[in-house]
N, C-alpha and C positions, 0 to 999 in steps of 0.2 A: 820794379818787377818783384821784389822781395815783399811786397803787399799784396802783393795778387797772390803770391806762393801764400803766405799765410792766411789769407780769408780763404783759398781753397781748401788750404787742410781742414780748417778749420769748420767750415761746410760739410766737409766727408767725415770728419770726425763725429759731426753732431749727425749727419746722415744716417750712419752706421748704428748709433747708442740708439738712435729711434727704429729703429730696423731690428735690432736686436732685442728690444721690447717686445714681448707677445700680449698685448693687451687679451685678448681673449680668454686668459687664464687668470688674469686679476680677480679678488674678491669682488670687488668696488663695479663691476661690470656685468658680473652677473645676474641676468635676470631673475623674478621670481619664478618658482615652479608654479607651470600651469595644467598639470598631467600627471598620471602615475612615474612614480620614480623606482628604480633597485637600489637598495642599502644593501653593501658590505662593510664586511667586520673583518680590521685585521688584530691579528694578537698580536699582544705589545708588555706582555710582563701580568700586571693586575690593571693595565688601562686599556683596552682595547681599542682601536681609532676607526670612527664610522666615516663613512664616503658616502656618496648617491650620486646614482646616474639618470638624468641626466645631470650634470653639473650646475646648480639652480639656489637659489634664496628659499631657504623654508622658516617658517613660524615657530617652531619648536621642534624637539628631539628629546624623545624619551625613552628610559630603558627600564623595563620588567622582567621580574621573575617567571619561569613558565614552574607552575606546579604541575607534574605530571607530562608534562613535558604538551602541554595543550593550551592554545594560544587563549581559547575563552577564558573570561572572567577573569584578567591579567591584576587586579587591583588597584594597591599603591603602585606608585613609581617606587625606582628603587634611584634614580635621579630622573631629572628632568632639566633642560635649561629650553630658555625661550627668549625671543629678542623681537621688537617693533621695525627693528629697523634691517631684521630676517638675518638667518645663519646660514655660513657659507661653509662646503666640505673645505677638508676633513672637519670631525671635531674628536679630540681624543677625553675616553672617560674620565672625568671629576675636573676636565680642565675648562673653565668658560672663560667663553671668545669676549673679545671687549664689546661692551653695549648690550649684554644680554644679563639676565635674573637665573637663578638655580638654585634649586633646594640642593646641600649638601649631600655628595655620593654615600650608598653604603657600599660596604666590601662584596664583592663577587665573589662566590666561593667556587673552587674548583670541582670540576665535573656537573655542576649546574648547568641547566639549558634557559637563559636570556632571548628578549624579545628585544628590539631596539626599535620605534616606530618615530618616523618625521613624519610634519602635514605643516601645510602652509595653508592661513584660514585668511579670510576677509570678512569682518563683520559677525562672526558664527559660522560663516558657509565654509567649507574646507574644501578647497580648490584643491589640492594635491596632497597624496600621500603615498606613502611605501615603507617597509619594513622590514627588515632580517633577523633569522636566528643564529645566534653562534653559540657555544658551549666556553666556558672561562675551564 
């Protein structure tokens, strides 16, 4: 009887720890983005941490300066990181995710107005993108 007791718990135990798992919020399960997306920007000191919605794999993520506070002709990155094997939210400024390339962050100056743009591409084609501004 003391076998049964313990293969049940044991059952319920492992029940529960997979039940308690939300796979759905896993990096590792996320699909690519196949659609426009919303980027936000929260402040976080001098690193700011970018999200998008919907919660999706993108190709890269980039961030510029707006001069004049006007999205055209944005230039240089002021960073950029990019991954083959696609970026998942958050990502926080100057920190890159494992398995991705980045040109080293410069500083954000305060009271600046920043652009932060993702796109997730295939071949050249850019299947997805979206973007937000925030002020540092």
């Amino acid at each position: 009887m003391q076998i049964r007791t313990c293969i049940f718990l044991l059952q319920t135990s492992l029940a529960l720890a997979i039940a308690s798992c939300d796979s759905d919020t896993e990096p590792h399960v996320l699909q690519p983005c196949a659609g426009p997306v919303t980027v936000t920007v929260t402040p976080s000191g001098d690193a700011p941490v970018f999200n998008w919605s919907p919660a999706c794999r993108v190709s890269r993520l980039a961030v510029f300066s707006v001069p004049g506070h006007d999205a055209e002709d944005l230039g240089t990155s002021l960073w950029r990181v990019q991954s083959s094997t696609l970026l998942v939210p958050p990502i926080q400024y100057g920190v890159v995710p494992p398995t991705a390339q980045a040109i080293p962050p410069a500083s954000l100056l305060v009271g600046n107005v920043y652009v932060v743009i993702v796109d997730r591409d295939s071949s050249g084609v850019v299947l997805a993108e979206g973007s937000g501004t925030f002020v540092r």
